[in-house]
N, C-alpha and C positions, 0 to 999 in steps of 0.2 A: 211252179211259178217261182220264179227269182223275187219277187216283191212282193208285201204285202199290198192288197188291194182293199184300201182301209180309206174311209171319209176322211172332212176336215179334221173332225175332231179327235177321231181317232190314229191317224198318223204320228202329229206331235209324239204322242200319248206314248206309243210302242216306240218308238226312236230312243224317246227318253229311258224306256224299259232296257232296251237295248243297251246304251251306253253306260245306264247303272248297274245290270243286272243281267243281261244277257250273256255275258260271259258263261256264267252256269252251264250255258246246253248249248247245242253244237245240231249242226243236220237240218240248220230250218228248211221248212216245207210250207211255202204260203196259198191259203186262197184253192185248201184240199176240200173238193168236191165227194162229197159223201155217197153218194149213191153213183152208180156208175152208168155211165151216160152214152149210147151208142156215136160210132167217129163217123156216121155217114147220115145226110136225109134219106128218109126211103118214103117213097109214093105215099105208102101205106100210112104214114105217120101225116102227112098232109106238109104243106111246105114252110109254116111258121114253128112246127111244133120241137124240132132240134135247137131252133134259137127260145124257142119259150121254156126248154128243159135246161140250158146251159146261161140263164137271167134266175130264177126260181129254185134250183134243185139246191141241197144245205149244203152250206158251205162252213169249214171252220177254219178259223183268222187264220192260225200260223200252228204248226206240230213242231215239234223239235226234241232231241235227246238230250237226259238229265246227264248228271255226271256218273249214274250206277249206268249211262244207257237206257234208262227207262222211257219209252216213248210217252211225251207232254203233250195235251190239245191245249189249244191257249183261243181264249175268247176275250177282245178288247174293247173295254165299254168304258167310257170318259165317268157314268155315273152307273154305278152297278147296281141294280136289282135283281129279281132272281128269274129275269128274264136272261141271261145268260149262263148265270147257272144252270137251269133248267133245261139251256139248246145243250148245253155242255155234257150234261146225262143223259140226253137223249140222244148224243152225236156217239159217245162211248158205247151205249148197247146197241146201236143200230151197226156200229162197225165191225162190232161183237158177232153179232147175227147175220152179219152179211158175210162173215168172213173174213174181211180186207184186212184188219188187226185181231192177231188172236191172242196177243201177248194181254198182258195190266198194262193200264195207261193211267197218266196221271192227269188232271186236269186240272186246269187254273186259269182265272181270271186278273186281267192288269185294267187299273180302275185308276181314278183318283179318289172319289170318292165310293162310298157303299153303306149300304143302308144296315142298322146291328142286326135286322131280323134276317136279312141277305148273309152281313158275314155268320151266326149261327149257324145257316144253311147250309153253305160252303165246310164250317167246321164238322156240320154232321153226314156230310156225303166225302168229305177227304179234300177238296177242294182247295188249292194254295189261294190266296189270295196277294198278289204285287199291287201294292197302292202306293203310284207314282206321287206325289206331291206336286203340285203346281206351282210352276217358275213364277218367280215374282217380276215382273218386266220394267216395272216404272219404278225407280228409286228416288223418286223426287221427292220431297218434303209434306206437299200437298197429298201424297198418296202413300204412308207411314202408315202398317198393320192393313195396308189391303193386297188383296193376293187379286191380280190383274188373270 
């Protein structure tokens, strides 16, 4: 996929990723379906059950190559817990296991914010962590030290 297929809030989020920091890596790959999904309905599977596999089946944000070339899984969450950490170790061994990547991959999260127990997490499984900062939109007087 040419785009990433990312909500409201997480669009901004990776754009902004992108224009500060995407430079690094090269080869994106968006909205990579994990498990491999047959290209045809068949009787046998019943007639909803290829659109219920390809709504459902893991998906991970965006891959991309570092500058050694090392293949990235990138998981983008506006507020990070370690519920994307967690998809994110569980997206690397099941890739592992299926075969599809059998290189090292590296993994990382692009947040604004993240919780310390989260970043810990991240630090004890190898986990980059990109924390975008939040554009300040309103420069008015009335609105001095808040982040819109």
């Amino acid at each position: 996929m040419k785009r990433p297929r990312l909500g409201p809030k997480e669009a901004p989020l990776w754009a902004e990723f992108l224009s500060s920091t995407g430079i690094l890596f090269t080869d994106y790959e968006y909205d990579f379906r994990v498990i491999p999904i047959a290209d045809k309905l068949t009787a046998s599977k019943g007639e909803y059950q290829y659109d219920w596999e390809q709504l459902t089946c893991p998906r991970i944000d965006a891959i991309a190559r570092g500058a050694q070339g090392k293949l990235t899984l990138f998981e983008v969450r506006p507020n990070a817990d370690a519920d994307p950490v967690l998809r994110l170790i569980g997206y690397r061994e099941l890739l592992k296991t299926l075969g599809i990547f059998t290189e090292p991959m590296n993994l990382a999260v692009v947040c604004r914010q993240m919780t310390p127990v989260t970043r810990n997490l991240c630090k004890a499984y190898g986990i980059e962590v990109f924390q975008i900062k939040s554009p300040v939109s309103d420069r008015s007087l009335a609105n001095q030290g808040v982040l819109l």
